[in-house]
N, C-alpha and C positions, 0 to 999 in steps of 0.2 A: 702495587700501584701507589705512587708517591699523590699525595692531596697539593693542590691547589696553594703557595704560599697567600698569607694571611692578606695580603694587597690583593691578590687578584681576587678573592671570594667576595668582595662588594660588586666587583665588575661581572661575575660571571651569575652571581645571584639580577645585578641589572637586565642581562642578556636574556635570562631563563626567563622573565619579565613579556620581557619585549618579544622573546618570539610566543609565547602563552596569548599574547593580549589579542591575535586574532579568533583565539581559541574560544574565548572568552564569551563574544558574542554571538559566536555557534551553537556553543553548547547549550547554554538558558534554557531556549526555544524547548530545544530537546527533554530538558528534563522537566519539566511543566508539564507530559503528561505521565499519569501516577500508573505503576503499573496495572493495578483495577482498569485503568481507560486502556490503556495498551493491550491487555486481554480483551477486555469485551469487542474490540478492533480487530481484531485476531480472530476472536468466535465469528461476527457478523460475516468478515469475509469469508469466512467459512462455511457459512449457513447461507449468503447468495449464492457462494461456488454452485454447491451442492444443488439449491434449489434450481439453476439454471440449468445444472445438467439431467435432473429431471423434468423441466419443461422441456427440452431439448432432445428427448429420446435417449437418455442416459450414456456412459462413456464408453459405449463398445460405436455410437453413430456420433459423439459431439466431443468436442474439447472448448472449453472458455479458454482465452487472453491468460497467456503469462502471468500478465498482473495479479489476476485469481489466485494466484500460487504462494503472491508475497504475502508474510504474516499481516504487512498494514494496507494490505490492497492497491498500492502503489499508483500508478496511474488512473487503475479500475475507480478509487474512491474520488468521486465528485465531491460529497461533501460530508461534515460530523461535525452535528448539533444538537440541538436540545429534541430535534423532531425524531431525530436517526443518524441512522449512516447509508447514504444513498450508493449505490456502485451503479456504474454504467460499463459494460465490457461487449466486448464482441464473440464471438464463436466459432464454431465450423467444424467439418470434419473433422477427425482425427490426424494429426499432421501439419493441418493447416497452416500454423503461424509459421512452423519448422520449414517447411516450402517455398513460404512467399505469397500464400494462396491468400486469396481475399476473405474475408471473413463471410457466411452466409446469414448469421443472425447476430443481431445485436441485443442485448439484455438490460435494464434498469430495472434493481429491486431498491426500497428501501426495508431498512432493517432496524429493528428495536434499539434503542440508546443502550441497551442492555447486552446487545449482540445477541438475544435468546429467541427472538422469535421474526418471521417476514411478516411486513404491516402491511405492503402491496408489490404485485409486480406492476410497476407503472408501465412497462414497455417490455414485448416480447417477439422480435419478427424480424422483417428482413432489413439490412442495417441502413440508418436513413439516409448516412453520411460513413462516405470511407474516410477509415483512421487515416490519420496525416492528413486530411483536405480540408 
């Protein structure tokens, strides 16, 4: 592989520039939070999953939202602050999301800023509002 004559390497160092620079202000965002926060993100959605599906009649009768599954709770995560980490997900059957099927129970717990422990289930029952409406 022959390198770049000595003229073009200002222009191409310009280029690598210019296409980076959208990159730029993507990434920041991203790395602002420290892995400690990204764990404890990780465990909380973890610790609603779980406790959901034991309010739920565990996973041989319920399955939670996809979202449940992401390490950052994805859609499920309403919000992360100083209070907690809240998720709001929906449920059902087993199969459910996989089908099409409407969800039959919707869930809001919030969870320790630590991800270690449930501070409340704020909502457990049938879901108030279908996803997407």
């Amino acid at each position: 592989m022959t390198m770049p004559s000595p003229r073009l390497r200002p222009l191409l160092g310009a280029l690598a520039l210019l296409l980076a620079a959208p990159l730029a202000t993507i990434l920041p965002a991203r790395a602002q939070m420290t892995q400690e926060q990204a764990f404890q993100r990780g465990r909380a959605v973890n610790l609603a999953r779980m406790r959901g599906e034991v309010l739920n009649g565990g996973l041989g009768v319920y399955r939670p939202a996809l979202c449940m599954y992401e390490r950052s709770g994805g859609d499920c995560l309403v919000r992360a602050d100083a209070d907690g980490f809240l998720f709001r997900f929906y449920g059902g059957a087993p199969g459910w999301a996989q089908l099409g099927l409407p969800p039959t129970v919707e869930t809001e717990i919030l969870v320790a800023p630590d991800g270690r422990s449930v501070l409340s289930v704020v909502y457990n029952g049938p879901p108030r509002a279908q996803p997407g409406l």
